[in-house]
N, C-alpha and C positions, 0 to 999 in steps of 0.2 A: 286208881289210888292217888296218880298225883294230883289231881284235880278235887279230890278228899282232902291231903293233906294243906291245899294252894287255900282252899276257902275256910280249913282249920286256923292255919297257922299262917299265912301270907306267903308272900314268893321267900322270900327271908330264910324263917320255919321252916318252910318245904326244902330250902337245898340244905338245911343243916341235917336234918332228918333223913335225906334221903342219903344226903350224901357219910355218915354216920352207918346206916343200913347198908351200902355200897363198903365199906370199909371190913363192916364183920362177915358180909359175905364173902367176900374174895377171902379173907384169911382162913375162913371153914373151908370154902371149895379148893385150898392149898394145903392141907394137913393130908390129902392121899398125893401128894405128886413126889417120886420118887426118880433119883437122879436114875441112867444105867448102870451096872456094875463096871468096874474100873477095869478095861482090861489089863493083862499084862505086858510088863514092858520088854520086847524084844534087846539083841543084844544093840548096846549102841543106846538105848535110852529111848527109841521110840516105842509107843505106842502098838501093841499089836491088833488089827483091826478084826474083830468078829465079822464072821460070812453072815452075819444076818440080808443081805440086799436092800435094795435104795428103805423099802418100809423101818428097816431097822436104824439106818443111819440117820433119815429124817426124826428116830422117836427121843432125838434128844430136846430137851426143851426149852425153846429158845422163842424170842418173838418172832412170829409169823411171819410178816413182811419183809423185818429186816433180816430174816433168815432164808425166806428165798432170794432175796437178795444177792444176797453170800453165794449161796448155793448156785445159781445159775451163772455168777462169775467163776467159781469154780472147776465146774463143767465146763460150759461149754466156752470158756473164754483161756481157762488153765492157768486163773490169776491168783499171786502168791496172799499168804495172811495181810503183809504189810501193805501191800496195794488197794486190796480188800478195806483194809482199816481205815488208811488215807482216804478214801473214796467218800465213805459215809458221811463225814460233816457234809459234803458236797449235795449229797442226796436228805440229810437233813435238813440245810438252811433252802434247797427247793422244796420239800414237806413244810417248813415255817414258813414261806412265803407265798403259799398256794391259797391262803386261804384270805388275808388280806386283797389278795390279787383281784384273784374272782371273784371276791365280794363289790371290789372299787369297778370291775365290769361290770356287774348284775346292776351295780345304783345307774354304773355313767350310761352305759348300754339297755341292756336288760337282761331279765332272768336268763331267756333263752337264748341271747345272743353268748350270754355268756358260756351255757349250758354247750351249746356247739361249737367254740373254741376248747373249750376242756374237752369237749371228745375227739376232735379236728387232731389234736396234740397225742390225744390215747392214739387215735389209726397211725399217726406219723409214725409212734415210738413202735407199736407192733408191726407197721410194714417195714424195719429196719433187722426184724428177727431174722431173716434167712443168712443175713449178715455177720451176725454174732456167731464166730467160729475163733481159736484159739487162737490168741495173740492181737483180736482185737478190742482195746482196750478203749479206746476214743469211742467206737461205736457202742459200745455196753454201758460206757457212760452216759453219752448221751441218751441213750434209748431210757435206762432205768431214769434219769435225771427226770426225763419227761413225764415216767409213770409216776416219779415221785409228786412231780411237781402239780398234779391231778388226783394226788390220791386222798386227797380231804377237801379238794374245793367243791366238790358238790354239797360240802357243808356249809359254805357262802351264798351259795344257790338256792338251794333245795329249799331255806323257808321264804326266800322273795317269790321262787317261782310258786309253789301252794301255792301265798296270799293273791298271786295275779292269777292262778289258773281258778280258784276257788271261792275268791273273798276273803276278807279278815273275819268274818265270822263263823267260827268254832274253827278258828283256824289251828287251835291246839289240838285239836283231834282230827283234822286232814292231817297235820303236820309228823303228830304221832303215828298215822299208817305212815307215812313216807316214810320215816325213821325204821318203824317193823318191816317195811319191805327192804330198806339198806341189811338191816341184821341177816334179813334171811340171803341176801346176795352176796355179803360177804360168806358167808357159811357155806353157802354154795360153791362158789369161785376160787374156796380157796381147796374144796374138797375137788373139785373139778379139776385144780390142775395140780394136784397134787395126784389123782388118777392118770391124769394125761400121761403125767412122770410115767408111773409106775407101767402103763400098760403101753405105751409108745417108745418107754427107755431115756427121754431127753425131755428137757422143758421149753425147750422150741419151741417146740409143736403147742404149747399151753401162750403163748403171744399170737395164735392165730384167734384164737375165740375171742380172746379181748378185744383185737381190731373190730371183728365181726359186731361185737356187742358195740363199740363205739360208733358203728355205721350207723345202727340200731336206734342208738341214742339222740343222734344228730337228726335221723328223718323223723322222729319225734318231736324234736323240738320245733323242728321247721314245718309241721303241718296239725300239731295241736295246739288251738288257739285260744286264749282265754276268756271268759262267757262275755259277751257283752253287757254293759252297765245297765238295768234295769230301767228303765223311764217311771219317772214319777206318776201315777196314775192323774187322769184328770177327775 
């Protein structure tokens, strides 16, 4: 369809359209989302908390990352709202600067040099989990800091590596699976440790897969190599 609307209407067209289309969809897909019911307030003015378990407390709806976020400071570090709060620009302006980062590596380095410092950084922040226990606050910092600070640079990446691993031609539709394979990993990943939660009890145990997957990533980069340049026929 974008590739319909690109040769309709130009690049231009296409992102008014789509992004137009993007706007009434998400407002239809939000007409069923319904807060929890308010519980009551114990004496004293707090809040009394429904036995639902970890599934019920997670069904509040909040954004995803920056609510595990929240949550695994919570747990397993037994950090207050106000710490919590302070914390996030910190974890925001390394989310805004991940992506210029590894980009200005992918041009000065390359794709994959850069691709294996962003995972290099993923294993450091996950081999720092057995660490993160209550009242350490330096280290949950810096651990999230790191995931934050990787967790959109594979969007700096991801279309210089394509065009090196595949060529610039129909590089809109290489680039487009690489994009569908991201959707379906986050969908994954984020179901995956939200199960880890649930069936292990802690979200510990959900910084070990990431490491793993950052291993994963790194011996990829460093042994799949891009096609060689075709010789002009004689």
């Amino acid at each position: 369809m974008a590739r319909w609307l690109l040769d309709l209407w130009g690049p231009f067209g296409e992102f008014k359209a789509v992004g137009a289309g993007f706007s009434v969809l998400i407002c239809l897909m939000a007409i069923p989302f319904r807060f929890p019911p308010r519980a009551p307030e114990q004496p004293g003015g707090k809040e009394a908390l429904e036995d639902g378990g970890p599934r019920a407390a997670r069904a509040v709806p909040r954004a995803p990352t920056a609510a595990r976020t929240v949550e695994v400071g919570e747990e397993l570090v037994l950090a207050g709202p106000h710490i919590l709060a302070a914390l996030m620009p910190v974890f925001a302006l390394c989310n805004g600067a991940e992506r210029p980062l590894f980009g200005w590596l992918a041009d000065r380095w390359s794709p994959a040099a850069a691709a294996v410092t962003a995972s290099s950084l993923i294993v450091a922040a996950s081999s720092l989990a057995p660490f993160i226990r209550p009242g350490a606050i330096v280290i949950y910092t810096v651990t999230f800091a790191l995931l934050w600070l990787t967790l959109g640079g594979w969007m700096a990446v991801a279309p210089a590596a394509t065009a090196a691993y595949f060529g610039r031609r129909n590089h809109s539709r290489n680039y487009g699976l690489v994009f569908t394979a991201y959707g379906f990993g986050a969908i994954l990943g984020g179901a995956a440790s939200g199960l880890l939660r649930d069936v292990l009890g802690t979200y510990q145990y959900a910084l070990y897969p990431i490491g793993a997957a950052g291993v994963v990533s790194i011996m990829l980069a460093l042994t799949v190599r891009s096609r060689p340049a075709q010789q002009p026929r004689s």
